[in-house]
VMD Tcl script that draws the C-alpha trace (Angstrom):
set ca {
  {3.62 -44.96 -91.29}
  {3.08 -42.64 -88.19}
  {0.82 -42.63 -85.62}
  {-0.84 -39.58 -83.92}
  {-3.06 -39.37 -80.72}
  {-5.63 -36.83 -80.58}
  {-7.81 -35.74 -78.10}
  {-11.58 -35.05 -78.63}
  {-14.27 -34.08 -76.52}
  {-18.09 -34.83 -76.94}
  {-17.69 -39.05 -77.44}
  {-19.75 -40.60 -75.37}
  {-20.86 -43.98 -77.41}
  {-20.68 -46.68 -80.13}
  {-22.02 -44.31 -82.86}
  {-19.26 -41.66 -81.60}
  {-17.00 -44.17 -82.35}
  {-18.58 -45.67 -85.50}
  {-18.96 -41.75 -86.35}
  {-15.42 -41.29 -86.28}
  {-14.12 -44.27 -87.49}
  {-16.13 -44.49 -90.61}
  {-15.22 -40.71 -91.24}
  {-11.40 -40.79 -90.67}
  {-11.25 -44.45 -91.50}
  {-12.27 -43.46 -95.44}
  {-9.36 -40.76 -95.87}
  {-6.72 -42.15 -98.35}
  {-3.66 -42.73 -96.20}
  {-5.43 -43.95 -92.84}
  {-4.63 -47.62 -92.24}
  {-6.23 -47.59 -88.60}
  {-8.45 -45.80 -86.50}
  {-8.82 -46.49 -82.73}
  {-11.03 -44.07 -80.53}
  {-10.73 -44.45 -77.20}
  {-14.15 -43.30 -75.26}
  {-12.48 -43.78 -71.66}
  {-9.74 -41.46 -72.63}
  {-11.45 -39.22 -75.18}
  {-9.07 -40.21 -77.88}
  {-8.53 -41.30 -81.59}
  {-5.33 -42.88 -82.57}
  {-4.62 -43.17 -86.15}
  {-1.95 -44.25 -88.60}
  {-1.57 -42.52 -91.32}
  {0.63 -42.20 -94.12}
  {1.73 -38.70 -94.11}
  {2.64 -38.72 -97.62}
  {-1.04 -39.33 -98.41}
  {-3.05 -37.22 -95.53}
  {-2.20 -34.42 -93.24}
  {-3.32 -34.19 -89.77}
  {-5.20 -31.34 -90.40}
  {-7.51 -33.40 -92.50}
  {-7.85 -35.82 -90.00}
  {-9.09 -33.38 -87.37}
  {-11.04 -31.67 -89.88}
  {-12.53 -34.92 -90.43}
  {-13.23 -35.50 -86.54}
  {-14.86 -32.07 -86.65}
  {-17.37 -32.73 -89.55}
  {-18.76 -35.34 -87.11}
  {-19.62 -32.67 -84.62}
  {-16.81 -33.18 -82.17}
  {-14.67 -30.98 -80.73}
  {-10.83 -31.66 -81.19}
  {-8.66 -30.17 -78.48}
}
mol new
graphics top color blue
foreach p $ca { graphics top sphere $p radius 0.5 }
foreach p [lrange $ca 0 end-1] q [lrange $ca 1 end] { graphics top cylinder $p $q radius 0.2 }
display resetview
């Protein structure tokens, strides 16, 4: 397992985070999703065997956020 920290801009409340956790939450290979309104971040871990980062800001993006 790894865990990455990425930061996102446009989350501002409970369906941001709902939003995003449902979203990255269902890729295969994401154990955990935490988002982090205060700081503007999502930290995840992932098997990177199963999912790529890329997905997982891809993912964040579908949502309507911004990942910087």
């Amino acid at each position: 397992m790894e865990t990455v920290t990425i930061k996102v801009e446009g989350m501002s409340c409970q369906h941001c985070v709902n939003s995003i956790e449902g979203s990255v939450g269902k890729l295969e290979g994401v154990s955990t999703v935490m988002v982090d309104l205060d700081r503007g971040t999502v930290s995840i871990d992932f098997d990177p065997e199963k999912v790529t980062k890329d997905k997982m800001k891809d993912a964040i993006e579908d949502q309507g956020y911004d990942v910087l």
